[in-house]
Every structure is written in C-alpha cells, then in structure tokens.
TORZA-809260 format. One record per residue: residue number from 1; residue in three letters; chain; x, y, z of N, C-alpha, C, CB in turn. Coordinates in steps of 0.001 Angstrom, whole numbers. Glycine has a CB too. Layout:
% residues N
+-----+------+-------+---------+---------+---------+---------+---------+---------+---------+---------+---------+---------+---------+---------+
:  nr : rest : kette :     n_u :     n_v :     n_w :    ca_u :    ca_v :    ca_w :     c_u :     c_v :     c_w :    cb_u :    cb_v :    cb_w :
+-----+------+-------+---------+---------+---------+---------+---------+---------+---------+---------+---------+---------+---------+---------+
: NUM :  Ala :     A :       X :       Y :       Z :       X :       Y :       Z :       X :       Y :       Z :       X :       Y :       Z :
...
+-----+------+-------+---------+---------+---------+---------+---------+---------+---------+---------+---------+---------+---------+---------+
% end
This chain:
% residues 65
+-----+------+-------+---------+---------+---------+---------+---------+---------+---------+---------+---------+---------+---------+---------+
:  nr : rest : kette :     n_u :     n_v :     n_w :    ca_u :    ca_v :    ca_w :     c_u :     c_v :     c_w :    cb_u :    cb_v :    cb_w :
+-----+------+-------+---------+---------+---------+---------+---------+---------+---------+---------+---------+---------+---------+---------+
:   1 :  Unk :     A :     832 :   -1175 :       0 :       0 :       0 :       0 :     882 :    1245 :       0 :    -949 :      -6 :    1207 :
:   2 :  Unk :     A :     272 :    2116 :    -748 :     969 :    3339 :    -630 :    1111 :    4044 :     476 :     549 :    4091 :   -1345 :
:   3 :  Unk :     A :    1857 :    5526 :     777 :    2086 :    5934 :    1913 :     517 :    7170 :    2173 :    3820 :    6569 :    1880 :
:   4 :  Unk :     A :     426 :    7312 :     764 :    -656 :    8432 :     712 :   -2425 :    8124 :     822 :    -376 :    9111 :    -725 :
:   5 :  Unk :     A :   -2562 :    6273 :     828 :   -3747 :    5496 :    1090 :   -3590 :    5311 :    2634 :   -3835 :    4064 :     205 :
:   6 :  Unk :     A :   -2309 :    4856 :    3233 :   -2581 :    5271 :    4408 :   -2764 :    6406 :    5473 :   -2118 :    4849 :    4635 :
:   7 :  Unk :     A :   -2279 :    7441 :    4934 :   -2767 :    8469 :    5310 :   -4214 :    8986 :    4951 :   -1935 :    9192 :    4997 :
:   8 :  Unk :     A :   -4284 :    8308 :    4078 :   -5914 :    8927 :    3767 :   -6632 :    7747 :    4596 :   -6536 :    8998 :    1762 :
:   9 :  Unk :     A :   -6553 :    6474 :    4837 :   -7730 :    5950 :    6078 :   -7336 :    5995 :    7655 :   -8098 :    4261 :    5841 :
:  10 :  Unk :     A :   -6270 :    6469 :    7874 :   -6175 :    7289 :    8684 :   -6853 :    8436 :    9246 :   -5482 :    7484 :    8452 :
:  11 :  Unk :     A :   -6562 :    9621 :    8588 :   -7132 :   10809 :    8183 :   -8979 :   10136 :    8441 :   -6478 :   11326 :    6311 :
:  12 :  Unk :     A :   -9277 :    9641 :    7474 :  -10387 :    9127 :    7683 :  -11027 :    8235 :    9071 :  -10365 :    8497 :    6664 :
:  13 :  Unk :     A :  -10616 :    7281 :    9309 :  -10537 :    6749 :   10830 :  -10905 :    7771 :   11896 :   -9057 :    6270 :   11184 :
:  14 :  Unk :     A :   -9875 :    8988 :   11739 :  -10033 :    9504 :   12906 :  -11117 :   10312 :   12715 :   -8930 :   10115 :   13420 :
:  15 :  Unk :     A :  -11393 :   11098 :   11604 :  -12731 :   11672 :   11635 :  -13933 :   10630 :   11751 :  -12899 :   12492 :   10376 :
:  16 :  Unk :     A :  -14230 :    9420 :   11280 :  -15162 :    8951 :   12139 :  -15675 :    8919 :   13645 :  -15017 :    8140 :   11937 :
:  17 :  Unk :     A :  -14395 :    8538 :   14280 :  -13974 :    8474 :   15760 :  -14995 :   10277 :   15993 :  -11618 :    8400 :   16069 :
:  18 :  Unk :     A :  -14422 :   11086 :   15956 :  -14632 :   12589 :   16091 :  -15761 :   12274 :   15762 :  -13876 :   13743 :   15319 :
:  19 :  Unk :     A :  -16439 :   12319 :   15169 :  -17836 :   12304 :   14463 :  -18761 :   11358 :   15760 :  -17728 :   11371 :   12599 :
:  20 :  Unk :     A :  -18073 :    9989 :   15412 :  -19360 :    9203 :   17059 :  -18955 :    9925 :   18299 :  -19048 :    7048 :   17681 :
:  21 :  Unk :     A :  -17628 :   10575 :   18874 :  -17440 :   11044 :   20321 :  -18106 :   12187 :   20128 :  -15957 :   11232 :   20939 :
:  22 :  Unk :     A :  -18304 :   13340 :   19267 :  -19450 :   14418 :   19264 :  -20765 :   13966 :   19586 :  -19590 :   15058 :   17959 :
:  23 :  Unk :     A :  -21140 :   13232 :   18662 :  -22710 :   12359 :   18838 :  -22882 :   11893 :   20515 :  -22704 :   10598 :   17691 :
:  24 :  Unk :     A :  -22020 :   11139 :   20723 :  -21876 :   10753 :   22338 :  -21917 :   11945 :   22928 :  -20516 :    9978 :   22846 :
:  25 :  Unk :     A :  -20963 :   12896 :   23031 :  -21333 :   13883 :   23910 :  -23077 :   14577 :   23913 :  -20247 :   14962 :   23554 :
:  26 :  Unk :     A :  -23033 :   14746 :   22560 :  -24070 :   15501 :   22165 :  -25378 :   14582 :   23000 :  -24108 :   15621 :   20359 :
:  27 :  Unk :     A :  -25992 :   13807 :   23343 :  -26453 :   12365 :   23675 :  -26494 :   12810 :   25020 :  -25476 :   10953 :   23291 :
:  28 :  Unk :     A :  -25271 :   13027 :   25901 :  -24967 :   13376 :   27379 :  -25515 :   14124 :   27978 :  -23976 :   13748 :   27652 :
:  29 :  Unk :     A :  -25456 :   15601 :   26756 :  -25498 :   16666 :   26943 :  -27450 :   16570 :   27300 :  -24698 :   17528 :   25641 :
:  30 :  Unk :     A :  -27799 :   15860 :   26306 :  -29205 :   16181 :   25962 :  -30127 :   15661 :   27160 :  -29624 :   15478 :   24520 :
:  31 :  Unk :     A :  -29207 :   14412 :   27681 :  -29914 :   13506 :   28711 :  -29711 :   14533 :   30158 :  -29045 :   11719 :   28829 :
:  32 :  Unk :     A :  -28636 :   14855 :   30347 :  -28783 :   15805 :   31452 :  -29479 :   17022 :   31439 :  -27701 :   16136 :   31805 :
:  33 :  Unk :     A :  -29579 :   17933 :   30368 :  -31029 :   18657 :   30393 :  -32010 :   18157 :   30867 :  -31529 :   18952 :   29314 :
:  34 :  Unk :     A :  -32652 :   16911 :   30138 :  -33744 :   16984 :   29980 :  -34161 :   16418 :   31766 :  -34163 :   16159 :   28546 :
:  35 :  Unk :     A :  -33182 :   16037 :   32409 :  -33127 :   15639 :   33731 :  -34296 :   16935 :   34745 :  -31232 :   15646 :   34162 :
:  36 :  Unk :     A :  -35082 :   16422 :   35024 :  -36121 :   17474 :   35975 :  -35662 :   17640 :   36815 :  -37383 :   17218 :   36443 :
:  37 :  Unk :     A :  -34609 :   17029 :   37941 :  -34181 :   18063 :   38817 :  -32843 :   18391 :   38679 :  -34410 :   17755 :   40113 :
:  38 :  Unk :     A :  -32631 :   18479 :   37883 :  -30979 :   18575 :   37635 :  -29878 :   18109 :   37870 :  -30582 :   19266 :   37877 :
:  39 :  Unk :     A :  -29733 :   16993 :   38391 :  -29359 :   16131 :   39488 :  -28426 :   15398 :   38025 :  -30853 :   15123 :   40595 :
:  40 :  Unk :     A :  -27148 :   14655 :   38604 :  -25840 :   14361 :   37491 :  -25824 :   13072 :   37670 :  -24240 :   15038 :   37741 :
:  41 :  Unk :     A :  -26536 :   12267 :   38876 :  -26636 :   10733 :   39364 :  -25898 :   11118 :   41174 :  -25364 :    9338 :   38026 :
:  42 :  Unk :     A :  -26013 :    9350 :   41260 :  -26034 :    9728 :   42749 :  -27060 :    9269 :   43294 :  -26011 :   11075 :   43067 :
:  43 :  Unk :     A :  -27229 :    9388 :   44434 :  -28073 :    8938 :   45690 :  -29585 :    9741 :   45041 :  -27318 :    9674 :   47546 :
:  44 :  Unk :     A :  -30692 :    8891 :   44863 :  -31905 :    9339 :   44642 :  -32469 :   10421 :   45561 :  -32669 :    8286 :   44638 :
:  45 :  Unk :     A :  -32516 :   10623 :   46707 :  -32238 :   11527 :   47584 :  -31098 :   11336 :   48412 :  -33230 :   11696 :   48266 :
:  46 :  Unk :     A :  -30990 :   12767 :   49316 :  -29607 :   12632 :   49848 :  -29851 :   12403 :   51019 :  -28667 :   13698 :   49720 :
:  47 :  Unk :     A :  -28666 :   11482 :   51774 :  -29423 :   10849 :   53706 :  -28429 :   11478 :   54372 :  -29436 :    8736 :   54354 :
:  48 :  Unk :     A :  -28736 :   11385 :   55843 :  -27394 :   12243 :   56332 :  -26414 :   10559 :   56852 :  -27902 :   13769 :   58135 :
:  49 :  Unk :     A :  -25581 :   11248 :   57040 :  -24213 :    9930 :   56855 :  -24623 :    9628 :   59327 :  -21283 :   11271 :   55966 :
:  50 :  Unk :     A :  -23993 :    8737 :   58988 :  -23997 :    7456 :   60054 :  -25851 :    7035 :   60571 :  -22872 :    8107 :   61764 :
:  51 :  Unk :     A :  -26685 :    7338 :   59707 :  -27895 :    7074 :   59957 :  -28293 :    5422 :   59055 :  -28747 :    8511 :   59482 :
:  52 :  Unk :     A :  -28997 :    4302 :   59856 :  -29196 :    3526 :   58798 :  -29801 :    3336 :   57727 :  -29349 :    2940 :   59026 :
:  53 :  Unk :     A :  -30026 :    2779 :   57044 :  -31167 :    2954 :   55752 :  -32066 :    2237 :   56108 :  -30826 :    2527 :   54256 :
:  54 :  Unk :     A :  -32337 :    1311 :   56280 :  -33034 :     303 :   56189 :  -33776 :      16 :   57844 :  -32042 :    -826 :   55560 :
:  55 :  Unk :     A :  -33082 :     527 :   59046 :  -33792 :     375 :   59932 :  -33433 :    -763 :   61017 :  -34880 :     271 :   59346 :
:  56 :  Unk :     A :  -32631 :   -1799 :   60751 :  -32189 :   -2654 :   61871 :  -30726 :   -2936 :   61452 :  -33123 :   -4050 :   62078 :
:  57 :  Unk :     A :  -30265 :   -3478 :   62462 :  -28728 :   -3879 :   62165 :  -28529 :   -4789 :   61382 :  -27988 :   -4280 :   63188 :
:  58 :  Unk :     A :  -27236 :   -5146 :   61259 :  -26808 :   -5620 :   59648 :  -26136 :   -7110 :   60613 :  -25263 :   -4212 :   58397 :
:  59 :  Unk :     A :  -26664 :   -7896 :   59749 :  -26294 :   -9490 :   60289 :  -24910 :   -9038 :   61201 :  -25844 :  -10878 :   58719 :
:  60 :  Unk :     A :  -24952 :  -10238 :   62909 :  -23482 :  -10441 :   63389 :  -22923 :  -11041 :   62054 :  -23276 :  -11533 :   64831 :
:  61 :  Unk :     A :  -21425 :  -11132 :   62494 :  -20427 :  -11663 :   61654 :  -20164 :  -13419 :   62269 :  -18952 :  -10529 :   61785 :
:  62 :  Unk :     A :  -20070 :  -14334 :   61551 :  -19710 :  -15840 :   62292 :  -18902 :  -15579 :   63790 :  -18515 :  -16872 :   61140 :
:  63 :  Unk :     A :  -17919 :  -14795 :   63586 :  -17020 :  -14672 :   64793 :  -17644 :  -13377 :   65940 :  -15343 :  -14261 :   64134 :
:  64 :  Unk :     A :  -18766 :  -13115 :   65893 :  -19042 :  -12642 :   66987 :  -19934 :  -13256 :   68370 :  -19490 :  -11696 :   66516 :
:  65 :  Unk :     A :  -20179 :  -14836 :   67466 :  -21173 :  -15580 :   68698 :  -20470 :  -16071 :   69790 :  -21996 :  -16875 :   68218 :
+-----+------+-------+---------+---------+---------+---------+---------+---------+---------+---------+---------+---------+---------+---------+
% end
C-alpha cells in the first residue's frame, strides 16, 4: 500500500472516531437537560451519613457468637 492510502484511512478513521465522540457527547449533553431536577446521578435523595437505611442492624459476623 501506498504511503498516501494510508494516510488517507487514517485521516479518515479519525474523523469517524470525532464524528461518534461528538454524537456521544451531544447524547450526554441532551440527557442531562432533559433531567427534571438537575441532578448528574447519585443517591436518589440525599441521607445524612452514620444514619441507617433500612432500619435494623446488619447481620453479626460468624465470629461474633
């Protein structure tokens, strides 16, 4: 192959690449708008820290009987 075919699917290659990572962003961009509370992910609401979730303790361990 010539030196100037590989530069041209090269050249080419990478503008595909560019072309789907725009689309992807573009995709990101659109999904976090359209997000109603604006929120980026994460905890569905926020809890305060050393409180449990669920309400009772979490199994002993074998070695605590």
């Amino acid at each position: 192959m010539s030196n100037d075919y590989i530069q041209y699917q090269t050249a080419k290659y990478q503008r595909d690449a560019l072309i789907r990572a725009a689309e992807q962003h573009r995709l990101v961009r659109l999904a976090a708008e359209s997000d109603s509370d604006g929120r980026k992910g994460g905890a569905a609401r926020p809890h305060p820290r050393g409180v449990r979730r669920f309400g009772r303790s979490p199994r002993p361990s074998a070695g605590a009987c």
